[in-house]
Backbone as a ProteinNet text record, in pm:
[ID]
protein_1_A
[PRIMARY]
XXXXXXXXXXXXXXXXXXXXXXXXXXXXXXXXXXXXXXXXXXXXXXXXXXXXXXXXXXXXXXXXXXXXXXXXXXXXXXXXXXXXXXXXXXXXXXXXXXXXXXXXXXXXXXXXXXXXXXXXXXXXXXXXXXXXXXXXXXXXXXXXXXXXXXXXXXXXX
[TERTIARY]
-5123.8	-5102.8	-5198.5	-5233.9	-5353.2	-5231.6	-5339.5	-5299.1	-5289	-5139.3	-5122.1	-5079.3	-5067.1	-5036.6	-5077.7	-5207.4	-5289.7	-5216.1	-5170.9	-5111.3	-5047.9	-4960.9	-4828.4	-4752	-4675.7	-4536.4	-4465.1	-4374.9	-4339.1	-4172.4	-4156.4	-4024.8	-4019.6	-3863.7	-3779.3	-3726.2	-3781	-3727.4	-3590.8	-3504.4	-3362.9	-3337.7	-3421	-3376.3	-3359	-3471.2	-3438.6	-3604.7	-3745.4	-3813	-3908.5	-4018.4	-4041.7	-4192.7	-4197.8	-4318.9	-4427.6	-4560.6	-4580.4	-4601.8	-4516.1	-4523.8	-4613.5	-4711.9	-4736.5	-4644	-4739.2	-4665.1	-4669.1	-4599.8	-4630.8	-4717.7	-4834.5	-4896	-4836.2	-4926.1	-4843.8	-4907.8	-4887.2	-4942.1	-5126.5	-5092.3	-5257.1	-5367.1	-5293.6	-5360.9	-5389	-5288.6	-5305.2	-5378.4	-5456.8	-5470.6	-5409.4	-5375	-5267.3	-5328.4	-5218.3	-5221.6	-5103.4	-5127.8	-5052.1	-4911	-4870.9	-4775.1	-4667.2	-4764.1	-4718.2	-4672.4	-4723.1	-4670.9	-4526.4	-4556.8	-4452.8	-4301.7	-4305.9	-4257.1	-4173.6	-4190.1	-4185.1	-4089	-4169.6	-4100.6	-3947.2	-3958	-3814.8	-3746.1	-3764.7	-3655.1	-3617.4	-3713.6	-3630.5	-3625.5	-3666	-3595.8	-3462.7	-3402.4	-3237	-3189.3	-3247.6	-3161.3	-3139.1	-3214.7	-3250.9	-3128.9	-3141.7	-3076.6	-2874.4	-2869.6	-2750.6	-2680.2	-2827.8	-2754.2	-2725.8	-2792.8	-2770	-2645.2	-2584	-2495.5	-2378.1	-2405.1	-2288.7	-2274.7	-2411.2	-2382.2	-2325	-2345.4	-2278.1	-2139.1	-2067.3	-1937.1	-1886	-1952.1	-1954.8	-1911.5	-2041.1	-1987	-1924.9	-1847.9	-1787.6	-1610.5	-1615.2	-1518.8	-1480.3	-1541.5	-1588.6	-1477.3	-1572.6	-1518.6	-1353.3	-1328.6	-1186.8	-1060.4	-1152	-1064.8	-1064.9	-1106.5	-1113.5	-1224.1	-1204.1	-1337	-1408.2	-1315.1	-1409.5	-1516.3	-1442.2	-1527.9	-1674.3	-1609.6	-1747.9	-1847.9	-1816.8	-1870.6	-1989.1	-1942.8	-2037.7	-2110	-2064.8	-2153.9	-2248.3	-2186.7	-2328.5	-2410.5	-2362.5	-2475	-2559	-2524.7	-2613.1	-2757.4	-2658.7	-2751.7	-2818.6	-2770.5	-2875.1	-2949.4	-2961.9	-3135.9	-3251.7	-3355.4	-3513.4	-3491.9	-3450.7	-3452.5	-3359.6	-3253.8	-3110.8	-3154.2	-3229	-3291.7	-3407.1	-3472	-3597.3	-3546.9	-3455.8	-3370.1	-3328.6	-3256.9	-3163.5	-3273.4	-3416.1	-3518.2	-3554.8	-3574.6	-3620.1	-3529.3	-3396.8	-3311.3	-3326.3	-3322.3	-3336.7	-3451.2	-3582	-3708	-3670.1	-3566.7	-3598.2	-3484.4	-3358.4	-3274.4	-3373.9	-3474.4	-3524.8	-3642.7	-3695.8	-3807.4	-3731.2	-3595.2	-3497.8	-3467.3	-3452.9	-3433	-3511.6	-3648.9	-3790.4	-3837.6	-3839.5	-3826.5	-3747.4	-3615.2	-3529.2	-3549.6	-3585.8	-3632	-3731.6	-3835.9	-3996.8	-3930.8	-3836.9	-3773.9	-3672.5	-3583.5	-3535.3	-3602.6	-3766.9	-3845	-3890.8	-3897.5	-3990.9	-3906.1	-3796	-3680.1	-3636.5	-3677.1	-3645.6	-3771	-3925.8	-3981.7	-4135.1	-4123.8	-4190.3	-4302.8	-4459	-4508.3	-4489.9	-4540.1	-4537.5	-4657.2	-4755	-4915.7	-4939.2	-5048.4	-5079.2	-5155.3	-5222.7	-5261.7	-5232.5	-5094.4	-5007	-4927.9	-4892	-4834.3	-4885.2	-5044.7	-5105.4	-5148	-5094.2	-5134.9	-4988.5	-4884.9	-4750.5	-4749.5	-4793.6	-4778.3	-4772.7	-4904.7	-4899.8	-4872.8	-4843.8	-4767	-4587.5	-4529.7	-4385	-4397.4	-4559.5	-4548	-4562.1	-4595.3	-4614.7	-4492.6	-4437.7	-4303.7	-4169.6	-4224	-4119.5	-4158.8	-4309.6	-4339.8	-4247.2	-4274	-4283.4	-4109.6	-4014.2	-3877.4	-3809.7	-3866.2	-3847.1	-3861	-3948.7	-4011.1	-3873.2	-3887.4	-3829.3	-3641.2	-3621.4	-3506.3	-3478.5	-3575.8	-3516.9	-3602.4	-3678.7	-3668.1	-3558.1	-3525.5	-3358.6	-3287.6	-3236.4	-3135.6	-3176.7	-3269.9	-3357.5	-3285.7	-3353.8	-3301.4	-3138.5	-3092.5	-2898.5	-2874	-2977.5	-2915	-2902.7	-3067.5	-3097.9	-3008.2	-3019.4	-2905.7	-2761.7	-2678.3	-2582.8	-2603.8	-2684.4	-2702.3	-2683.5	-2760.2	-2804.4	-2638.1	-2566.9	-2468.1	-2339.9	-2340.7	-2284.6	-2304.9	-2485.4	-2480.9	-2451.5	-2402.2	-2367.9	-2226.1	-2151.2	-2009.4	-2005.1	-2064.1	-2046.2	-2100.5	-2169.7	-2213.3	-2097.1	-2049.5	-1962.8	-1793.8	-1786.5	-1678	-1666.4
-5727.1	-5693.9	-5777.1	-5716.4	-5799.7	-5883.7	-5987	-6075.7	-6015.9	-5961.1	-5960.8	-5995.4	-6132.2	-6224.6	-6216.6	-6163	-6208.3	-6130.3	-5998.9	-5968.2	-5828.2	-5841.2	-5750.9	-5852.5	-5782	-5843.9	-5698.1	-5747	-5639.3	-5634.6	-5504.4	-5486.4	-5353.2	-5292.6	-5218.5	-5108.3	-4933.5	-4864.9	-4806.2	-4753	-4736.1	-4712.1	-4591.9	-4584.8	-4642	-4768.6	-4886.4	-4932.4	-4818	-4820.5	-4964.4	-5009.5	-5106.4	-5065.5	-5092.2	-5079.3	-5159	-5171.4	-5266.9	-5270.5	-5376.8	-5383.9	-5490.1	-5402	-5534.5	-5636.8	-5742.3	-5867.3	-5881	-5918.5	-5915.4	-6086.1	-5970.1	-6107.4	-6244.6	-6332.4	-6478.6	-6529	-6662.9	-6668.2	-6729.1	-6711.4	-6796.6	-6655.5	-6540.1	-6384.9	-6387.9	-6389.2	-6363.9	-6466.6	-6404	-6514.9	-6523.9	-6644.8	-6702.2	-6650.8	-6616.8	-6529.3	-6521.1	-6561.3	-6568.8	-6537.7	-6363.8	-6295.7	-6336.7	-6401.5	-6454	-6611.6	-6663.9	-6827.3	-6787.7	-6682.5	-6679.5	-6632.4	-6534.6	-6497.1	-6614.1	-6687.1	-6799.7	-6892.1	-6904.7	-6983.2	-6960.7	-6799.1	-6756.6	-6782.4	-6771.9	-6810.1	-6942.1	-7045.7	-7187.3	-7208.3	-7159	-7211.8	-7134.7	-7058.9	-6982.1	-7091.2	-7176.3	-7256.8	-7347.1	-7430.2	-7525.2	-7510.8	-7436.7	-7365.4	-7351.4	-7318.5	-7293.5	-7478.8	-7563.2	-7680.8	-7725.6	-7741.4	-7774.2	-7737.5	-7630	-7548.4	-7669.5	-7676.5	-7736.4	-7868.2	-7991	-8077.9	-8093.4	-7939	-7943.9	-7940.8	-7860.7	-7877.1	-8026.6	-8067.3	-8234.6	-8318	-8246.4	-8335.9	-8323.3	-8174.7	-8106.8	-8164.6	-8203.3	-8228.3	-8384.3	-8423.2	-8592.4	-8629.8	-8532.8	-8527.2	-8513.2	-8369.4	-8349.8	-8481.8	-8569.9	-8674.7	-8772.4	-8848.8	-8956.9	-8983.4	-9079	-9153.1	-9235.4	-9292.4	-9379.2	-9290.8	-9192.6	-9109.7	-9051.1	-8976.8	-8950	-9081.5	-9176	-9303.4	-9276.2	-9271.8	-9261.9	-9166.1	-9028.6	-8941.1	-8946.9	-8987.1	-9052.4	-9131.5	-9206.4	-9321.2	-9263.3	-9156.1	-9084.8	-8983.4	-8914.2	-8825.6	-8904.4	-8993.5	-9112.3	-9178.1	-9220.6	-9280.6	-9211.5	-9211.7	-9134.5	-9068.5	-9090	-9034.3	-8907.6	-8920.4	-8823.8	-8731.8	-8740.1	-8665.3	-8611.5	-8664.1	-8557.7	-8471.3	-8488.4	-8400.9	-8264.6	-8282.5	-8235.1	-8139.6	-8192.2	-8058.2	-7992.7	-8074	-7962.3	-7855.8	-7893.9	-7757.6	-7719.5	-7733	-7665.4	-7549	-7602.3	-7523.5	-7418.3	-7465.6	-7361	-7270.6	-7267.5	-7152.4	-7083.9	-7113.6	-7098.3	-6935.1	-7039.9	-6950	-6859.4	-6856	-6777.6	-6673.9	-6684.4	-6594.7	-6516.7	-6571.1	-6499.8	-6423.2	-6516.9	-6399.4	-6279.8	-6284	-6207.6	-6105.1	-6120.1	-6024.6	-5952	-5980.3	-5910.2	-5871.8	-5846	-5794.4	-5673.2	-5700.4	-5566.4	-5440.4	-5516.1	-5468.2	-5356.8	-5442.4	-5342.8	-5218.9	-5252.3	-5220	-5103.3	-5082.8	-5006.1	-4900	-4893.5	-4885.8	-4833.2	-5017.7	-5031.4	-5131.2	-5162.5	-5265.8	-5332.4	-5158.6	-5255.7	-5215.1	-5148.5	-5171.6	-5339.5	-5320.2	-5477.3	-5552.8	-5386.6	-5495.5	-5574.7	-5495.3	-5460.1	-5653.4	-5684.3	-5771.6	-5893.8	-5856.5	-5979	-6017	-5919.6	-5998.9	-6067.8	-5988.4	-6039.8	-6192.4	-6220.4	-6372.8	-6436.6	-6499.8	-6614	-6605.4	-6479.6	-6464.6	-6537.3	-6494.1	-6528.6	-6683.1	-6697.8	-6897.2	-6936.9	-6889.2	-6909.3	-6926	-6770.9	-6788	-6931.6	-6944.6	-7031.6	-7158.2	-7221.1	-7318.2	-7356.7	-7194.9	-7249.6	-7251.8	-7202.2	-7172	-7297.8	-7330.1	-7465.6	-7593.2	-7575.5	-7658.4	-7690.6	-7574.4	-7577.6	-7598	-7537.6	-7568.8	-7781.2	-7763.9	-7977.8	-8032.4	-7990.5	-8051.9	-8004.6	-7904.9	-7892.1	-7976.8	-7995.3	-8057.4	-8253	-8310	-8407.8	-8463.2	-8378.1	-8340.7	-8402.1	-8303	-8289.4	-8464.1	-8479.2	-8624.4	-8715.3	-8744.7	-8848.7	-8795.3	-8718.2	-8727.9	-8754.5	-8744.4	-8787.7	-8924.7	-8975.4	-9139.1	-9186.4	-9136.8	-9218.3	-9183.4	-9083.9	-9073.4	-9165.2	-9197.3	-9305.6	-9425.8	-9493.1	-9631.2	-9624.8	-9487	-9562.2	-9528.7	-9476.2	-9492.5	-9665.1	-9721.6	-9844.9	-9915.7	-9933.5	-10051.6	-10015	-9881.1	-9896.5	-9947.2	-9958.8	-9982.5	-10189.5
-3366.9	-3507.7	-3591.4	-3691.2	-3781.9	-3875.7	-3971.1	-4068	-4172.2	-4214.2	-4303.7	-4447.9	-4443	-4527.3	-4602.4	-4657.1	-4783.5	-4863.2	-4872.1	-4999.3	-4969.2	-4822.5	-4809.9	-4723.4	-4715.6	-4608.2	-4554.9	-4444.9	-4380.3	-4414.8	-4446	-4535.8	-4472.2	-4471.4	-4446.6	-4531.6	-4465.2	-4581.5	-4575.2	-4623.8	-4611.8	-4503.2	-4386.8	-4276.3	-4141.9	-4205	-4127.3	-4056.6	-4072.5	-4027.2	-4097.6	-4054	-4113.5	-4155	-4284.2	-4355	-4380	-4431.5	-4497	-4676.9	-4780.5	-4916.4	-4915.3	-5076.7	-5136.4	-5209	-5191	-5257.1	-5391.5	-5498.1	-5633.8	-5648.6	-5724.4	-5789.6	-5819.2	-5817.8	-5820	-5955.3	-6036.3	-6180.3	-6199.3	-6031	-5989.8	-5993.6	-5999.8	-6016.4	-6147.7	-6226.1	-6357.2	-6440	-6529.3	-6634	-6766.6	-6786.4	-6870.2	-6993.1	-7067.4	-7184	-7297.9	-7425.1	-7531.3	-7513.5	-7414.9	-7507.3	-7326.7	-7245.5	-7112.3	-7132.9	-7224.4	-7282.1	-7326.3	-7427.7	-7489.3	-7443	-7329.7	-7341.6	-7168.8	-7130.2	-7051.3	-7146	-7240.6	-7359.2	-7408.3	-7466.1	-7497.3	-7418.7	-7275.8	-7112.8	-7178.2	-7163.2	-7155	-7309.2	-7446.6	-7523.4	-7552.7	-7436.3	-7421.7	-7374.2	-7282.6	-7195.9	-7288	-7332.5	-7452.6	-7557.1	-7592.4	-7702.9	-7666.9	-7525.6	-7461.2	-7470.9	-7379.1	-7383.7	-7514.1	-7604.4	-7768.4	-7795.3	-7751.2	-7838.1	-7773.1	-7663.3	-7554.5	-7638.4	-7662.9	-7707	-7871.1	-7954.6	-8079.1	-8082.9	-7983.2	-7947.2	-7893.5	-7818.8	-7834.3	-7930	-8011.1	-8122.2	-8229.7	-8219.4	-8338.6	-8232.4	-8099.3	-8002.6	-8090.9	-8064.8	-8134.5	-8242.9	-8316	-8531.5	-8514.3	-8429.1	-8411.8	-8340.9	-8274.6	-8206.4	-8275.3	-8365.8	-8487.1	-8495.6	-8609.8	-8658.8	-8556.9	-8460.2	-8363.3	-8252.6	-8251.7	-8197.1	-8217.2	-8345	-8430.2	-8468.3	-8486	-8558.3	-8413.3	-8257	-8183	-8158.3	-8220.5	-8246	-8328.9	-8439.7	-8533.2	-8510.5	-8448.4	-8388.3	-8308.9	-8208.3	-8123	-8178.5	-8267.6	-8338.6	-8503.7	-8499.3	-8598	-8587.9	-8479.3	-8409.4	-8399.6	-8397.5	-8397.5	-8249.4	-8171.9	-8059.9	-8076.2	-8135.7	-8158.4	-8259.5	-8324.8	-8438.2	-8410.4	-8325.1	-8225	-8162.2	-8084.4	-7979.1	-8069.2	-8184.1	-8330.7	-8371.2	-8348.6	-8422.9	-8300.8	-8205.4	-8101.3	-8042.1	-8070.9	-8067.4	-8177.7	-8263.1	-8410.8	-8369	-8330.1	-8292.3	-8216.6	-8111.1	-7995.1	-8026.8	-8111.2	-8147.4	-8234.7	-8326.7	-8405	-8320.2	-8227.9	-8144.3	-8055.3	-8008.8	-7931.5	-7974.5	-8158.1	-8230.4	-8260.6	-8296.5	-8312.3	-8204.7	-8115.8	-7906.7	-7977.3	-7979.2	-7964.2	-8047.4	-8174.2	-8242.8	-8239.1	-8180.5	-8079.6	-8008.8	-7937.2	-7812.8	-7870.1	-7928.1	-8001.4	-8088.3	-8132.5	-8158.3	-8055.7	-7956.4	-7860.2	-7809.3	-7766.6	-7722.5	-7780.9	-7955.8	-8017.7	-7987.1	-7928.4	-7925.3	-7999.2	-8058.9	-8175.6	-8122.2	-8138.4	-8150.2	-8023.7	-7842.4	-7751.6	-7687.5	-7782.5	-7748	-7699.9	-7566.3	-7601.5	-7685.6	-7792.3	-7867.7	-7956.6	-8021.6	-8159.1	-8069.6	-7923.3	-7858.5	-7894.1	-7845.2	-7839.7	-8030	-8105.1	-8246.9	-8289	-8263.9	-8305.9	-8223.9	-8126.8	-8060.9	-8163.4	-8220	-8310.2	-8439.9	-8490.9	-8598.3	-8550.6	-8445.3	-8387.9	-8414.4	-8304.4	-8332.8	-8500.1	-8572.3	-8695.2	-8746.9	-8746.8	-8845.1	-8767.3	-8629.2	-8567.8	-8663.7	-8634.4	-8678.5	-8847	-8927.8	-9059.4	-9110.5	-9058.7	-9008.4	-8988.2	-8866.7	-8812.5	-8913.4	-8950.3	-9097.6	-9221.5	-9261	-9360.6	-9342.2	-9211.7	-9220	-9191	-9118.5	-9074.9	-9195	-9292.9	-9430.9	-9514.9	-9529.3	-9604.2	-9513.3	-9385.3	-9363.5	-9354.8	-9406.9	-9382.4	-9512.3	-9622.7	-9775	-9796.5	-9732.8	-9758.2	-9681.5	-9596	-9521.8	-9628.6	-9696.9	-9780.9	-9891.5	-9963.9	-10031.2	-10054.9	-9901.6	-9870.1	-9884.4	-9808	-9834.5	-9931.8	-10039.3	-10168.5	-10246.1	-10232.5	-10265.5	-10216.4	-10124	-10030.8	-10046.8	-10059	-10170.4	-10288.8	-10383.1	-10494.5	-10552.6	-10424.3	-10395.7	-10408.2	-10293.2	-10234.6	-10359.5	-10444.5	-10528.9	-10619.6	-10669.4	-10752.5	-10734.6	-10643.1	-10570.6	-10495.8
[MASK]
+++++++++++++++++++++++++++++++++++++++++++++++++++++++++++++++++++++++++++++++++++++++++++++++++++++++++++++++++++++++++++++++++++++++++++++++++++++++++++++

C-alpha cells in the first residue's frame, strides 16, 4: 500500500467498505486572515465572557452575604490588577456581542460575500474598540465620582 498520509486517511463508508478521505486542511494551509482572527476570537471571548459572568455572581454572592464579604470583593476588584481583569471582560462581552451580531447578520443572509466579510472585520474591531472605550470611561467616571462623594460625606461628618 502507498503513503498516504500526506493528505487522506483511510475511513469507512456506511457499508462498512473502506475508503480513502481527504484530510481537512490544518491552519499551517491557510493563511491567516482578518475575518479567521476574528472569528477565533468570538470563540474565546464566549469563554471569557462566560467566566466573567461566573465571577460577577461571585461577587454579587459576596454583597448578598455581608459587608465583610464584599469589603473583600472590593478589595479584589479595586486593585490595578482587578480592574484590568474588569475591562478585559468588559472588552470581550463587548466583542461577543459585536461577533454575535455579524453572525445573525449573516445568518439572516446579509453581508456574507467575502468581500462585504473582509471589510466588516475592522469596522467590528473598531466599534469593539470604541464601545469598550466609552463604556470603562463612564463606569471609571461613576467610580471617581462615587469617591469624591464619599470624601465629602467623611469630612463633613
Amino acid at each position: 500500500m502507498q503513503d498516504i498520509r500526506k493528505a487522506l486517511y483511510v475511513g469507512s463508508r456506511s457499508d462498512g467498505k473502506l475508503i480513502q478521505r481527504p484530510m481537512s486542511p490544518h491552519l499551517q494551509i491557510y493563511r491567516s486572515r482578518l475575518s479567521m482572527v476574528l472569528s477565533i476570537s468570538n470563540r474565546i471571548t464566549g469563554v471569557v465572557a462566560t467566566g466573567g459572568a461566573a465571577l460577577g455572581v461571585f461577587w454579587l454572592g459576596a454583597a448578598a452575604k455581608g459587608p465583610k464579604s464584599f469589603e473583600v470583593a472590593r478589595k479584589v476588584t479595586g486593585n490595578p490588577v482587578g480592574q484590568l481583569m474588569l475591562v478585559g471582560w468588559l472588552a470581550s462581552v463587548v466583542y461577543h456581542t459585536v461577533g454575535g451580531i455579524r453572525h445573525l447578520i449573516w445568518d439572516s443572509g446579509y453581508r456574507y460575500d467575502k468581500a462585504e466579510i473582509n471589510k466588516d472585520g475592522p469596522v467590528a474591531v473598531g466599534v469593539t474598540a470604541g464601545v469598550s472605550t466609552a463604556l470603562a470611561a463612564g463606569l471609571l467616571a461613576v467610580a471617581c465620582g462615587r469617591k469624591r462623594a464619599r470624601a465629602k460625606v467623611g469630612k463633613a461628618s
